[in-house]
Backbone as a ProteinNet text record, in pm:
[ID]
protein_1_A
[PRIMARY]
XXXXXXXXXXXXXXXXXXXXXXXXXXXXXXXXXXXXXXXXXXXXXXXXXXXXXXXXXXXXXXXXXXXXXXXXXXXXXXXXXXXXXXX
[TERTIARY]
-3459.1	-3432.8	-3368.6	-3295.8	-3185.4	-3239.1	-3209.3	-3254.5	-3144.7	-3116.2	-3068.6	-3107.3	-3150.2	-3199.2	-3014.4	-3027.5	-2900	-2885.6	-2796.2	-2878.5	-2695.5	-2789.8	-2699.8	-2553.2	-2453.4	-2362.4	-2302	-2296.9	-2222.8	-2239.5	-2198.6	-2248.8	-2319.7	-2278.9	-2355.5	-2429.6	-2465.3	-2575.3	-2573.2	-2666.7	-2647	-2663.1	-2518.4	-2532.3	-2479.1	-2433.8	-2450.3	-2292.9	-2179.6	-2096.5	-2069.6	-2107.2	-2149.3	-2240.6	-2342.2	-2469.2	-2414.1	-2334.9	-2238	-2167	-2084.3	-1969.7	-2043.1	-2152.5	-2274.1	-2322.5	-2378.8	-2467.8	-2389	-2247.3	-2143	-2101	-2130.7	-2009.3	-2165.2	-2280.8	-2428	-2440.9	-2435.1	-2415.8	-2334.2	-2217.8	-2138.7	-2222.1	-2311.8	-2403.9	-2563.4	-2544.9	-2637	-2805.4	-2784.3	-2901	-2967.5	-3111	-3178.6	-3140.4	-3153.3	-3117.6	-3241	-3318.2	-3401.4	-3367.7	-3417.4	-3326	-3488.3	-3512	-3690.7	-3651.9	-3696.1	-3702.7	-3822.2	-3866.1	-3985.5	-4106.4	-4118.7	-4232.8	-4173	-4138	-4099.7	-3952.5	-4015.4	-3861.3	-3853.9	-3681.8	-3562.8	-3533.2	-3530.3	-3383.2	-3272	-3159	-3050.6	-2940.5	-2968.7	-2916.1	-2912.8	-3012	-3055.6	-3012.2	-2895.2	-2852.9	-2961.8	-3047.4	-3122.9	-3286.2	-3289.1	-3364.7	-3341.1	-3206.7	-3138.5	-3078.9	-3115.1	-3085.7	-3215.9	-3354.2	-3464.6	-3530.9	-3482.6	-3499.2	-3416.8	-3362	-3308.8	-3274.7	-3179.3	-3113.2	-3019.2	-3037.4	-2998.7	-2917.8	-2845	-2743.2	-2857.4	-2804.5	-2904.7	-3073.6	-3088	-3137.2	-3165.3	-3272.9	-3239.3	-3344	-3301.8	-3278.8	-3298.6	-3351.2	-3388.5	-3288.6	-3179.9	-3143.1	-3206.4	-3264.2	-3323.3	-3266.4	-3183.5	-3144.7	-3185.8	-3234.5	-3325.4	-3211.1	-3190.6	-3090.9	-3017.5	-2956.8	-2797.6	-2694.1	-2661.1	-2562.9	-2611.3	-2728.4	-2790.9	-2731.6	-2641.8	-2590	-2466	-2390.5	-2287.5	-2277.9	-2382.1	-2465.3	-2490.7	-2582.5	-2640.4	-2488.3	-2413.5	-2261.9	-2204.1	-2133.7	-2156.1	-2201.4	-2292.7	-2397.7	-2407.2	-2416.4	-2420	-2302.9	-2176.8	-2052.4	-2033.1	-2071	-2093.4	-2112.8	-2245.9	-2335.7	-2266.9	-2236.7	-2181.9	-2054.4	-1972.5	-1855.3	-1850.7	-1961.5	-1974.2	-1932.1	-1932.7	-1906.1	-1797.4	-1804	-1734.8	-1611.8	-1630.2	-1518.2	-1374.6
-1433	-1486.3	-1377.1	-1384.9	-1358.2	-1394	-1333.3	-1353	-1281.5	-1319.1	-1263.4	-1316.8	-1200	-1305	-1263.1	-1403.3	-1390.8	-1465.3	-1502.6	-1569.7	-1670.5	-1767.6	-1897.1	-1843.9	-1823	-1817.1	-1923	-2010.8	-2147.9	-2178	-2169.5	-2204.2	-2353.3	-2416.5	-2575.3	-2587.3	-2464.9	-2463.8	-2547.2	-2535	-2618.4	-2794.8	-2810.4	-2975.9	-3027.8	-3160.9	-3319.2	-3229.8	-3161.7	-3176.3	-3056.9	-2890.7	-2798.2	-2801.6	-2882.2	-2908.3	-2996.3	-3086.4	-3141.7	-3054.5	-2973.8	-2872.1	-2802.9	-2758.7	-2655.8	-2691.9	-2838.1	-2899.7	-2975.3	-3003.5	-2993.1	-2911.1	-2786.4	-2646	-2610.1	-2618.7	-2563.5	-2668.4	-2839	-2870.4	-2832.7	-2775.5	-2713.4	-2595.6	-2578.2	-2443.5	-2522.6	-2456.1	-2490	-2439.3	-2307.2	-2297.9	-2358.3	-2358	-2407.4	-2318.2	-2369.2	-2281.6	-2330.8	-2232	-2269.6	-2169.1	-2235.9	-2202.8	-2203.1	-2066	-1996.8	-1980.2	-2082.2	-2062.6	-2111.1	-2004	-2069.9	-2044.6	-2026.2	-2035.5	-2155.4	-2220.4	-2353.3	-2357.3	-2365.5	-2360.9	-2548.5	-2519.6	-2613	-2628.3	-2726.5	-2739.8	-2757.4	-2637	-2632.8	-2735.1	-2794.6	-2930.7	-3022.6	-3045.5	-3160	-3190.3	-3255.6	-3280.7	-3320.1	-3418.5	-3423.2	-3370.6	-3279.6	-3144.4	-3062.2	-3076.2	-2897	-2921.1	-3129.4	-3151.5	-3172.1	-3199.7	-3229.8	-3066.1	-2974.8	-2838.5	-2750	-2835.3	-2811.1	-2637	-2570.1	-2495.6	-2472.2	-2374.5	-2349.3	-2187.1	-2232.6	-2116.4	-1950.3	-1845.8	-1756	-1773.8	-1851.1	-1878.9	-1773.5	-1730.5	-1639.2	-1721.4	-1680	-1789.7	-1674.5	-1740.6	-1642.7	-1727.6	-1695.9	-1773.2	-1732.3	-1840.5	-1802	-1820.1	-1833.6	-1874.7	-1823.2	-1917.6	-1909.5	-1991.2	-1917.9	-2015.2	-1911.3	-1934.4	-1858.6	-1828.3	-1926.2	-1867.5	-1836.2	-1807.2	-1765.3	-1658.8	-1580.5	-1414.5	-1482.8	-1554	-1637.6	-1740.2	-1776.1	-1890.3	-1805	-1743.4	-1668.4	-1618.6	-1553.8	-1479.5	-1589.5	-1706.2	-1830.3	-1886.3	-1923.5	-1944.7	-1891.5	-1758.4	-1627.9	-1609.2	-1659	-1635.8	-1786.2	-1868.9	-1994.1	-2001.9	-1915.5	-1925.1	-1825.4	-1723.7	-1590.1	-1594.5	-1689	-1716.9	-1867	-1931.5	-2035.3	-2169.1	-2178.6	-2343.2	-2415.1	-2390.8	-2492.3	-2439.1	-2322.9	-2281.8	-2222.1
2914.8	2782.5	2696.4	2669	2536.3	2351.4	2262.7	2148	2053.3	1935.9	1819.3	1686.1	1592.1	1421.8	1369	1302.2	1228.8	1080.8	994.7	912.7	860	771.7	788.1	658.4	715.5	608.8	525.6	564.2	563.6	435.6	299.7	150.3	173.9	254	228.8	355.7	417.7	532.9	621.4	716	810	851.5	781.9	746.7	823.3	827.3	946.9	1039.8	981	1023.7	1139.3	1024.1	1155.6	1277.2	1190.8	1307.7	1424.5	1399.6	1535.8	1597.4	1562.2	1583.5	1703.6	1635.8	1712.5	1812	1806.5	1899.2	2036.3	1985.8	2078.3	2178.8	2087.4	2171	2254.2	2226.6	2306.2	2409.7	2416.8	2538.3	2618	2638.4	2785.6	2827.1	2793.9	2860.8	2924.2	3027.5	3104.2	3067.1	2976.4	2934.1	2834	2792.6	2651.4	2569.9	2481.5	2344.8	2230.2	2187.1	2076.3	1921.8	1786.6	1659.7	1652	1614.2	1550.1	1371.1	1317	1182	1108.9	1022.8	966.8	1045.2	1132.7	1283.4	1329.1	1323.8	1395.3	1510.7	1597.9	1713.6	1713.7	1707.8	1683.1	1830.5	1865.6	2015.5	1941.5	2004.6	1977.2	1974	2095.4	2172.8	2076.1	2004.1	1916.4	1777.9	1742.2	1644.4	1511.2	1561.2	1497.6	1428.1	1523.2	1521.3	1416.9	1450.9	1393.4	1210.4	1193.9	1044.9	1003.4	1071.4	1017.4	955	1019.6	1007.3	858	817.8	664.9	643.1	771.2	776.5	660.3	528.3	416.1	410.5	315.7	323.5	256.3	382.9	352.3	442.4	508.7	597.1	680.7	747.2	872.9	958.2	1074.5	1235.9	1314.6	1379.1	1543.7	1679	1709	1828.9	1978.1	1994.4	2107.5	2271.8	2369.4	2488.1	2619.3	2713	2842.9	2953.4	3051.9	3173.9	3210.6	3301.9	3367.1	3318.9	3247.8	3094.5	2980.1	3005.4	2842.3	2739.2	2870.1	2739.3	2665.9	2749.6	2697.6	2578.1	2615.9	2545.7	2372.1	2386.8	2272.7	2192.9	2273	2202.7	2107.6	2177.6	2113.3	1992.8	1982.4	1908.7	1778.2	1786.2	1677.8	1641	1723.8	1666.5	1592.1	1617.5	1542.6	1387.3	1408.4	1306.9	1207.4	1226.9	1143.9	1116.7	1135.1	1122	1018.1	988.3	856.3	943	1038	1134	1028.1	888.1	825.2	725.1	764	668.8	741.3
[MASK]
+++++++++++++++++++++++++++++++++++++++++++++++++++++++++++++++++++++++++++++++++++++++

């Protein structure tokens, strides 16, 4: 398992449209991916997870990834996230 804390840049956080973008580009990876915020782990996978989880700008997140592509996976992810999905 793989891990990075990172935190949400996105001014309008993690809403209906990045959270697709995201949850899109994390299914082509074969590994799980879990979002540690709050104490509460998110499945990454899960669109609707990852909006019930009210991911806010300034946010910090633990990305978590377990599998065979997990280092790939995690790079991804964090480049997702740190790059504003929406801007």
């Amino acid at each position: 398992m793989v891990q990075k804390t990172t935190k949400i840049v996105d001014k309008m956080g993690f809403h209906m449209r990045p959270a697709n973008l995201f949850v899109a580009e994390m299914t082509k990876y074969k590994s799980n991916i879990t979002i540690d915020f709050g104490g509460k782990e998110i499945n990454g996978k899960s669109i609707m997870n990852i909006m019930a989880a009210c991911l806010k700008y300034g946010s910090e997140i633990t990305i978590k990834c377990d599998g065979e592509d997990e280092q790939a996976m995690l790079d991804k992810a964090v480049s997702m996230i740190e790059n504003g999905l929406d801007d």
